[in-house]
C-alpha positions in Angstrom: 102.7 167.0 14.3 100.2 164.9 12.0 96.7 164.9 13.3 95.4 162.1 14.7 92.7 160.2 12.5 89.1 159.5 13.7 88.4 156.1 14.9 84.8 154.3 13.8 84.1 150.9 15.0 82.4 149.2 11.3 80.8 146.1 11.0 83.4 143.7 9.7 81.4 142.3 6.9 81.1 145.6 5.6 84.5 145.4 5.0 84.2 142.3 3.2 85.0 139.8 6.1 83.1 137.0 5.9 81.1 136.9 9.2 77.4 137.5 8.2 75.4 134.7 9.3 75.3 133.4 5.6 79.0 132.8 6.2 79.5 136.1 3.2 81.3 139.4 3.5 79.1 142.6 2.3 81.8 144.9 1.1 80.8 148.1 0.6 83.3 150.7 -1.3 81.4 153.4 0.6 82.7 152.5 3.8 86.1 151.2 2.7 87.1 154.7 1.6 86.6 156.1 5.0 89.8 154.3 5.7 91.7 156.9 3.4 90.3 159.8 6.2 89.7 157.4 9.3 91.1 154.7 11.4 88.2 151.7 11.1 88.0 149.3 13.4 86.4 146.0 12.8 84.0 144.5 15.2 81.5 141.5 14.3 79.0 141.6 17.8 77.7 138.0 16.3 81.2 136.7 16.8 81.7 138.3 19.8 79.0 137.1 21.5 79.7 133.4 20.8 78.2 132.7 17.9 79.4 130.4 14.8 79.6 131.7 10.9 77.3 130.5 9.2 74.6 130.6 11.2 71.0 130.2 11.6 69.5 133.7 10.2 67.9 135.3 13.4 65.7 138.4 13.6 64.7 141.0 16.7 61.0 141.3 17.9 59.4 141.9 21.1 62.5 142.5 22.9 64.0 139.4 21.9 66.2 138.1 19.0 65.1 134.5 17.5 66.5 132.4 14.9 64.6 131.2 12.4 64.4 127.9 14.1 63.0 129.3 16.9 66.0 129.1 19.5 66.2 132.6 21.4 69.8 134.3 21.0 69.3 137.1 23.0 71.7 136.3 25.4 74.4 136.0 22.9 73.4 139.3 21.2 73.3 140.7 24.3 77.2 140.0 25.0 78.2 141.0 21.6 76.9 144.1 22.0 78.4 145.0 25.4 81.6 143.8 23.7 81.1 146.5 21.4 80.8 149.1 23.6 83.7 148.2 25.4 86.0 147.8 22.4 84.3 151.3 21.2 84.8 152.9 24.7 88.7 152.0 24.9 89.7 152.9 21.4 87.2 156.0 22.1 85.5 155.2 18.6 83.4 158.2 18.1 81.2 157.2 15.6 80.1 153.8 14.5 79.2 152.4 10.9 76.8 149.4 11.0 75.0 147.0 8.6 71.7 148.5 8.4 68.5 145.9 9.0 70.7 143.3 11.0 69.2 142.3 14.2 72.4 143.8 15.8 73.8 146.1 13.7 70.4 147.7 12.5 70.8 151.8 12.7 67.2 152.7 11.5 65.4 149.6 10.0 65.6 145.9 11.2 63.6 142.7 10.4 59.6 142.5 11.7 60.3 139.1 13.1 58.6 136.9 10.4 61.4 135.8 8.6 59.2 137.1 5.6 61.5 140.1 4.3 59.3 142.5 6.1 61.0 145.6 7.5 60.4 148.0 10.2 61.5 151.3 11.8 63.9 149.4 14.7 67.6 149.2 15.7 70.0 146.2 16.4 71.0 144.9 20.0 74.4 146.8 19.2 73.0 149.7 17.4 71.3 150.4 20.0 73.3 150.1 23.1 76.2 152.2 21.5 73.8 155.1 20.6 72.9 154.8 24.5 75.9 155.9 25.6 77.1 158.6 23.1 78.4 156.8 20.0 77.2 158.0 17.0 75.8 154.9 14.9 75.6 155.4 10.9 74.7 152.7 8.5 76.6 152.0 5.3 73.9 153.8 3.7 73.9 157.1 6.1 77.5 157.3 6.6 78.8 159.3 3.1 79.3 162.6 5.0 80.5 161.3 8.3 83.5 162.7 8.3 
């Protein structure tokens, strides 16, 4: 009987979909050769909270997560992250893989807030609400010896 592989919920633009608010993919080969030893499943919370691609670039700060036009999107980050979990929690995803710095996907730094490139020690909306409840979250640049 074969074994059964892993599953990790990724961020979709990591695997080169084209859902980051810029409207790009960020492929990286890292986390496209965990395919070969584990079933990925993609999951953009931005899309599944209701929001378009492109978009207006939005960062996390004081609880909150605000465009850069000043409209507040916590709401929809909010949902895209619960999405997450859910999708995580029925596939039982054991591990996740995120785009480090996003403001949902961010595993250890995210953006201060200023829209000036600053970064800070922070997580993601998603990030964070999937590490609550037992999933282990890696970014694209932690997640080499995942498996």
């Amino acid at each position: 009987m074969a074994e059964q592989k892993q599953r990790i919920l990724v961020s979709a633009c990591l695997l080169g979909m084209h859902c980051r608010y810029d409207g790009k993919g960020n492929q990286n080969e890292t986390v496209c050769h965990l395919q070969e030893r584990a079933e990925l499943v993609p999951f953009c919370p931005e899309i599944y909270g209701g929001l378009a691609t492109p978009r207006t670039p939005a960062e996390r700060k004081d609880g909150k997560v605000v465009t850069k036009d000043g409209a507040d999107v916590t709401v929809q980050y909010e949902k895209g992250a619960r999405e997450a979990l859910r999708l995580a929690q029925q596939l039982h995803c054991t591990a996740a893989v995120l785009k480090e710095r996003s403001p949902s996907c961010g595993s250890r730094q995210i953006y201060d807030g200023t829209f000036t490139g600053m970064r800070i020690e922070g997580m993601g909306v998603c990030a964070e609400l999937l590490a609550q409840h037992g999933i282990r979250v890696y970014s694209e640049e932690t997640c080499e010896n995942l498996l």
